[in-house]
C-alpha positions as CSV (number, residue, x, y, z in Angstrom):
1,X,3.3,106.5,26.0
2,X,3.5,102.8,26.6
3,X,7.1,101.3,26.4
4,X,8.0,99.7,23.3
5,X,9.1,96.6,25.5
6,X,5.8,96.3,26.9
7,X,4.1,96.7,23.4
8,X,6.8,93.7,22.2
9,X,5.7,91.9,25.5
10,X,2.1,92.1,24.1
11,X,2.5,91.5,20.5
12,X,4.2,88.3,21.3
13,X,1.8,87.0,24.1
14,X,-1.2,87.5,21.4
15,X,1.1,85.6,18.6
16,X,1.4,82.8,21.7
17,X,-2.5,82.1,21.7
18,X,-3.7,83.0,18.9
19,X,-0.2,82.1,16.1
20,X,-0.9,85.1,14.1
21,X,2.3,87.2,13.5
22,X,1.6,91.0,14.5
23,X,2.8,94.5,14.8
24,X,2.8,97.8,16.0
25,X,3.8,100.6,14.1
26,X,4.0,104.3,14.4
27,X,1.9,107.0,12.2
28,X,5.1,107.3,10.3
29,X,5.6,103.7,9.6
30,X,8.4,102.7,11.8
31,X,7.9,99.5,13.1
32,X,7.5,99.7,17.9
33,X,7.3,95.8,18.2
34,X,6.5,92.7,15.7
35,X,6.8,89.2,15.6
36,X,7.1,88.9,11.5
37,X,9.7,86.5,10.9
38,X,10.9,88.8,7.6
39,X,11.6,92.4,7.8
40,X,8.5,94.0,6.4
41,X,8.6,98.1,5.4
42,X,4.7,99.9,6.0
43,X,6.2,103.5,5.3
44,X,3.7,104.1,2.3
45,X,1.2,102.2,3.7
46,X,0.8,103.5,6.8
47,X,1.0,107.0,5.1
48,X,-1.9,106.0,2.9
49,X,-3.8,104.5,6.7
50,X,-3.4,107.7,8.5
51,X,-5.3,109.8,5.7
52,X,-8.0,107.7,5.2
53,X,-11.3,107.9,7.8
54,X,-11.4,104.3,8.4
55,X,-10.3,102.6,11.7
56,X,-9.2,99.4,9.7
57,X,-8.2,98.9,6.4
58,X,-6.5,96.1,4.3
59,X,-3.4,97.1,2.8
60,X,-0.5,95.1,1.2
61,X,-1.8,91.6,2.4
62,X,-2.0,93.1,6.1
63,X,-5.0,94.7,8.3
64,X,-4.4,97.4,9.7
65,X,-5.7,99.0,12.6
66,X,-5.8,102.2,14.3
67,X,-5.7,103.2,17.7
68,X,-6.2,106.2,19.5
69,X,-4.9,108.3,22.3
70,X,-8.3,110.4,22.6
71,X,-8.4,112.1,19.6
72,X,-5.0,111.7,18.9
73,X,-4.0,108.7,16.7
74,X,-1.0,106.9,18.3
75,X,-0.7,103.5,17.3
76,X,-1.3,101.4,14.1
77,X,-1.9,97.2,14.4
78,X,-0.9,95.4,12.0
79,X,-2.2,91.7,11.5
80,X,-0.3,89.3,8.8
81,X,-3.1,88.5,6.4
82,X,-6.1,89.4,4.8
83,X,-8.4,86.6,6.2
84,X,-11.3,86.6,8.3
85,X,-9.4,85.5,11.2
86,X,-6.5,87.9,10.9
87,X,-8.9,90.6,11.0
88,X,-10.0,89.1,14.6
89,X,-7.0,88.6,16.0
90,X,-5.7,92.2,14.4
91,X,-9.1,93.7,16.4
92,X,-8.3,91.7,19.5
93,X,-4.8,93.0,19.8
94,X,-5.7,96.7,19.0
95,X,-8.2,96.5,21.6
96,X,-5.7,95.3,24.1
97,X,-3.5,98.0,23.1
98,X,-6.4,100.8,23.7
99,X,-6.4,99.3,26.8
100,X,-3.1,99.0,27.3
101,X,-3.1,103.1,26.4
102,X,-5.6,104.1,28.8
103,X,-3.9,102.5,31.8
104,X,-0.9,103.7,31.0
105,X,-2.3,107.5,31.1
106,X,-3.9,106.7,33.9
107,X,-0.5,105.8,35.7
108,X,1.3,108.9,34.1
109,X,-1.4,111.0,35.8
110,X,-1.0,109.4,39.3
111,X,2.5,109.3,38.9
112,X,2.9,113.0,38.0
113,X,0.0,113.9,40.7
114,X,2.5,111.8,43.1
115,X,5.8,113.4,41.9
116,X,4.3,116.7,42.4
117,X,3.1,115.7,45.9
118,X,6.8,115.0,47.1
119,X,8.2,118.0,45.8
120,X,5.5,120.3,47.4
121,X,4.5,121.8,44.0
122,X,0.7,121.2,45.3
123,X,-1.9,123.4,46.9
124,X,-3.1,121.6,50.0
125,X,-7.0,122.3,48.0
126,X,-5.2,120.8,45.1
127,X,-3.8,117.6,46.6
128,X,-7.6,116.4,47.8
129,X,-9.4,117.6,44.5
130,X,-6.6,115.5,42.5
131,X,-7.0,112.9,44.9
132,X,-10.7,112.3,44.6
133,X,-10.5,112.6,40.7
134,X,-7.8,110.2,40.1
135,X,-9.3,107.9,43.3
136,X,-6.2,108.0,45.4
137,X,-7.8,107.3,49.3
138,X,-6.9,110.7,51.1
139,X,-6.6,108.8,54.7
140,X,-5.0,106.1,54.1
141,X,-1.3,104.8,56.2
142,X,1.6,105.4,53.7
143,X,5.4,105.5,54.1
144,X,8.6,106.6,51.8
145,X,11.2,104.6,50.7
146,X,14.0,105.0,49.0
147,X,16.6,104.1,47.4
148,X,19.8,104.9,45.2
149,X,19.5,104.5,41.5
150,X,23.0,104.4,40.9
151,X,23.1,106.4,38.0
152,X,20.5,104.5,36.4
153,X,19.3,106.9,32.7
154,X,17.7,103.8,31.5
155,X,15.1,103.6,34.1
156,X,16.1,99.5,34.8
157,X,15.9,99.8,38.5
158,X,12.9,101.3,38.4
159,X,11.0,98.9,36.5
160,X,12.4,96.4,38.1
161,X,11.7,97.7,41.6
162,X,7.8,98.2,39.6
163,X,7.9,94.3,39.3
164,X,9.0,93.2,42.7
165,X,5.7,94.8,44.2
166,X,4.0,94.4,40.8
167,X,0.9,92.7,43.2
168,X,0.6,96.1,45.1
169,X,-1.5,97.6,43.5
170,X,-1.9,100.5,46.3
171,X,2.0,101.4,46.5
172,X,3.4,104.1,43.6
173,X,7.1,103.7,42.4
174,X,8.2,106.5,40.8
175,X,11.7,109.1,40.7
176,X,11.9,112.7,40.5
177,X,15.3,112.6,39.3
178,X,18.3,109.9,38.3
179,X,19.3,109.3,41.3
180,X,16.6,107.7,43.5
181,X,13.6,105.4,43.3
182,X,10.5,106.2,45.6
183,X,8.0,103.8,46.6
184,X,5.3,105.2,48.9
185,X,4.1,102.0,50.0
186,X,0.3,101.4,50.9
187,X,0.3,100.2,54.9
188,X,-2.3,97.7,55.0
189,X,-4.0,97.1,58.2
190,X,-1.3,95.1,60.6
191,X,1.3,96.1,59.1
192,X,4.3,98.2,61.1
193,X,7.9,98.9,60.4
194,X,8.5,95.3,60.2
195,X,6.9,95.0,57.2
196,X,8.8,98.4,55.8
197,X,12.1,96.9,56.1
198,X,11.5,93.8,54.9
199,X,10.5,95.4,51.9
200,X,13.4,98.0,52.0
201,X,15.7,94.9,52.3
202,X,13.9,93.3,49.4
203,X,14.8,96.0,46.9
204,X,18.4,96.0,48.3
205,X,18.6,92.3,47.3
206,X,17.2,93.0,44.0
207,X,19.7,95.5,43.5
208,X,22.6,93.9,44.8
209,X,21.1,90.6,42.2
210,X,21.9,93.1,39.2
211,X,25.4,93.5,40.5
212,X,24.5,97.4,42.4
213,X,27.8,98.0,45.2
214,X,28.1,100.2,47.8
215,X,24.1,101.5,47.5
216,X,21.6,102.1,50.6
217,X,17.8,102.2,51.0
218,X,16.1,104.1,53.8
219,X,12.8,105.3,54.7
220,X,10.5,107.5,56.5
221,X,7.8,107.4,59.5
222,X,4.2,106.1,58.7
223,X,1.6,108.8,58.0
224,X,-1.6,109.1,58.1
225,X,-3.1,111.6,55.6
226,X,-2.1,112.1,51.6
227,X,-0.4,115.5,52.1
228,X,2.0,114.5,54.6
229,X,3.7,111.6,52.3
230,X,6.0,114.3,51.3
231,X,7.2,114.8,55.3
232,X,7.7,110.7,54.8
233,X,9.8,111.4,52.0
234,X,11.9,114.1,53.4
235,X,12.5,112.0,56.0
236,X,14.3,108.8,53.9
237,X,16.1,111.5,51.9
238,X,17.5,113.1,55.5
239,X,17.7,109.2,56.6
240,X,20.0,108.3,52.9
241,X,22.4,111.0,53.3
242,X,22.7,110.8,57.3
243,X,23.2,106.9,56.6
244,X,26.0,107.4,54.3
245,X,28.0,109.6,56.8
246,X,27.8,108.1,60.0
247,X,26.5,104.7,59.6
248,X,28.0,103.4,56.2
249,X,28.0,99.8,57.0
250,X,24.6,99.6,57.1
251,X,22.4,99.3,53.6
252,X,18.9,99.7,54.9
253,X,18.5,102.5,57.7
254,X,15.3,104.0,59.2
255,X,14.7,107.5,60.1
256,X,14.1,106.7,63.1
257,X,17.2,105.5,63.9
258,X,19.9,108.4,63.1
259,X,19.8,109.4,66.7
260,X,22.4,112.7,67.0
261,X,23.3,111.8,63.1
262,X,19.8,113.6,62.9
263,X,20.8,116.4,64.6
264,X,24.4,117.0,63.1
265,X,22.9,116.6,59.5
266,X,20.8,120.1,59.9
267,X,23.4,121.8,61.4
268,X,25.0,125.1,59.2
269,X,28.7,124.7,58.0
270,X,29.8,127.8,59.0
271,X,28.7,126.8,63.1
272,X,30.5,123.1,62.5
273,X,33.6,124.9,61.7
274,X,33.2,127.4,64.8
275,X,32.9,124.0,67.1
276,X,35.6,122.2,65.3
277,X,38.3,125.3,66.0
278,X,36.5,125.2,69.3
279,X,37.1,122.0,70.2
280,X,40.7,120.7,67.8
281,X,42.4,124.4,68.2
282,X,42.6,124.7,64.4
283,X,43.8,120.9,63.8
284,X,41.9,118.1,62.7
285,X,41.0,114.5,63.2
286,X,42.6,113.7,60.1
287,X,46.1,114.8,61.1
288,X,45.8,111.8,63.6
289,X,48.4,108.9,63.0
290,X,46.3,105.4,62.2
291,X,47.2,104.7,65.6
292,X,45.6,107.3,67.6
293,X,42.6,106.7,65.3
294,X,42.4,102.8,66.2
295,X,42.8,103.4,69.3
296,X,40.1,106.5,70.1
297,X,37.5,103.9,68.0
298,X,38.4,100.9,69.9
299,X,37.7,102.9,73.4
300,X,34.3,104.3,72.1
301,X,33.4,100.9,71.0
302,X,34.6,99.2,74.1
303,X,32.2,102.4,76.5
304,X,35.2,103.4,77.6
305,X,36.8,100.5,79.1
306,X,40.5,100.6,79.4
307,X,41.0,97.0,80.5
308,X,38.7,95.8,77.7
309,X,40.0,98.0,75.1
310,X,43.7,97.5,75.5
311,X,42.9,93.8,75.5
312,X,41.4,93.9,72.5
313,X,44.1,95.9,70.8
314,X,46.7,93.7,72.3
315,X,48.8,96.4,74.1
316,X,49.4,96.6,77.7
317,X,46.9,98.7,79.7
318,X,49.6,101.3,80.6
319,X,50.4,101.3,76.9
320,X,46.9,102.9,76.1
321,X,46.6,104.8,79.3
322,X,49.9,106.4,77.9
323,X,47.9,107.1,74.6
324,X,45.0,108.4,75.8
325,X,47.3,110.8,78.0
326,X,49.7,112.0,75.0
327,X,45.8,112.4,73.1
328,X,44.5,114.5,76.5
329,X,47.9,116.9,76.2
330,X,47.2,117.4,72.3
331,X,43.3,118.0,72.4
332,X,42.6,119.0,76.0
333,X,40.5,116.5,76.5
334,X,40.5,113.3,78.7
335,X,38.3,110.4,77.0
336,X,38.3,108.5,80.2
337,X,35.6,111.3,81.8
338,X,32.3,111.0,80.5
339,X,31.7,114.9,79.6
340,X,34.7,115.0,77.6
341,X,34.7,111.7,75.1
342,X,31.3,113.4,74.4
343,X,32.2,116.2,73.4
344,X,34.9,114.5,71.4
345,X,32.8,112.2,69.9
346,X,30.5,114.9,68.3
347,X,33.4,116.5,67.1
348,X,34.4,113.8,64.9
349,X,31.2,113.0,64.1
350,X,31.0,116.8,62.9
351,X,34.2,116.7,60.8
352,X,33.1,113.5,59.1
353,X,29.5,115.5,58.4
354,X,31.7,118.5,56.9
355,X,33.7,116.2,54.6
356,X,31.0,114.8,53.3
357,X,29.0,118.1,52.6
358,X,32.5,119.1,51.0
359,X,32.9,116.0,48.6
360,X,29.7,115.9,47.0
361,X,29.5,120.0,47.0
362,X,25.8,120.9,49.0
């Protein structure tokens, strides 16, 4: 079914070049898109249209045409007028509709053969036969991104998003749910992961332009065949969620680079909890003052420099050698060696992965 903004986009581009004033109804009557300047009511005569076996017909000073979805009829065109050129124009525009129709099917079926494809509903016989009738290459380089809707029910973003790479004809855009917009873009030859983020940044931008906050974009690896673009889109999803745990200040984030993010994401709860008790004796991070906190980030930040750390933090190096001691007698464990602010920085990298599992209820 073709959007009723996209039929108004027509009806008006036709009126444009050719100044006829034109509609499209439904079977019923109700009027999808029109330029007439006065409110005009085709109830009865589109009821007296849809019975009759012509395809065109001139009925209360209009022509009316029909158009079809197969078999099925789907549109009527209206054209203001019973002249000679009104029927022209009325045949032009219905013809641009039928086409309009057909390519719109044709991008339902991809996009449904494409949803399917990420969601593994396919049969690895099914995803090549599909492929070859709806002439989708089978071997060609493909990546996933994506990125948050923001509960968009509207479908806004994705259009939009349609429109930004409107001249790639090789990518699909699509969403399998509310809350995130694919695009498994088509990697033309030369082109690397260079290219991917500057397109992943490019939807950001657009986002951000329709006033989005606080919303991230990701993506996958490169593949090379049609059945592993789901394994591409597994990956951005993995990327998206271990992105807003553990590397928040960053909108656009690769797979690639989670590093132990990666890891900790596919860990079970119940384990996390196990190292957590292991490792904090039953107490959490969270029950640190703001100061420990400042002060364990500033020494990760700084590799573990004392001198460098206390500098930055403005306190005297005995000040945070004191710190790190009082943290050492609490914990039972010395950030200053190697093994141990390791093993410490997991374990807060842990806790912040089981909050966020626990806010958004996985």
């Amino acid at each position: 079914m073709i959007s009723n903004q996209i039929l108004q986009t027509t009806v008006d581009g036709l009126k444009n070049i050719t100044k006829m004033e034109l509609g499209v109804i439904d079977t019923e009557g109700k009027i999808l898109a029109a330029t007439f300047k006065e409110p005009v009511e085709f109830k009865a005569a589109a009821a007296n249209f849809t019975s009759s076996p012509a395809d065109s017909q001139e009925i209360q000073g209009h022509q009316f045409f029909k158009v079809y979805d197969e078999l099925q009829l789907e549109y009527i065109v209206v054209a203001q007028g019973g002249s000679e050129n009104a029927y022209t124009v009325g045949k032009i525009a219905s013809f641009q509709i039928q086409n309009l129709l057909v390519a719109y099917k044709e991008r339902f079926d991809k996009d449904n053969f494409i949803k399917n494809l990420l969601l593994d509903n396919l049969l690895l016989v099914d995803i090549y036969n599909r492929s070859q009738k709806l002439r989708i290459e089978t071997d060609a380089r493909r990546i996933a991104i994506v990125a948050e809707a923001v509960n968009d029910k509207e479908n806004n973003s994705l259009e939009a998003v349609r429109s930004l790479f409107a001249g790639r004809t090789k990518d699909f855009i699509t969403a399998v749910d509310e809350d995130n917009i694919i695009v498994i873009r088509d990697m033309a030859q030369g082109e690397d992961y260079e290219d991917v983020a500057r397109a992943a940044n490019q939807i950001y931008d657009l986002f951000v332009a329709k006033g989005h906050k606080n919303l991230h974009v990701s993506y996958g690896t490169i593949v090379g065949e049609i059945r592993e673009v789901s394994r591409s889109y597994k990956e951005a999803k993995m990327a998206l969620d271990v992105g807003k745990i553990f590397f928040d200040e960053r909108s656009v984030i690769a797979y690639s680079e989670l590093g132990i993010g990666r890891l900790i994401y596919q860990l079970p709860i119940p384990l996390c909890k196990m190292f957590i008790k292991e490792i904090f004796d039953g107490k959490s991070p969270d029950d640190f003052d703001e100061e420990t906190i400042t002060t364990i980030n500033k020494f990760f930040e700084n590799s573990l420099n004392v001198s460098e750390t206390s500098r930055q933090l403005y306190i005297h190096r005995n000040t945070l050698v004191y710190r790190l001691d009082k943290l050492q007698k609490t914990t039972g464990l010395d950030l200053r060696v190697f093994e141990d602010a390791i093993t410490f920085k997991i374990a807060l990298m842990v806790v912040k992965y089981m909050k966020y599992m626990e806010d958004f209820d996985f």
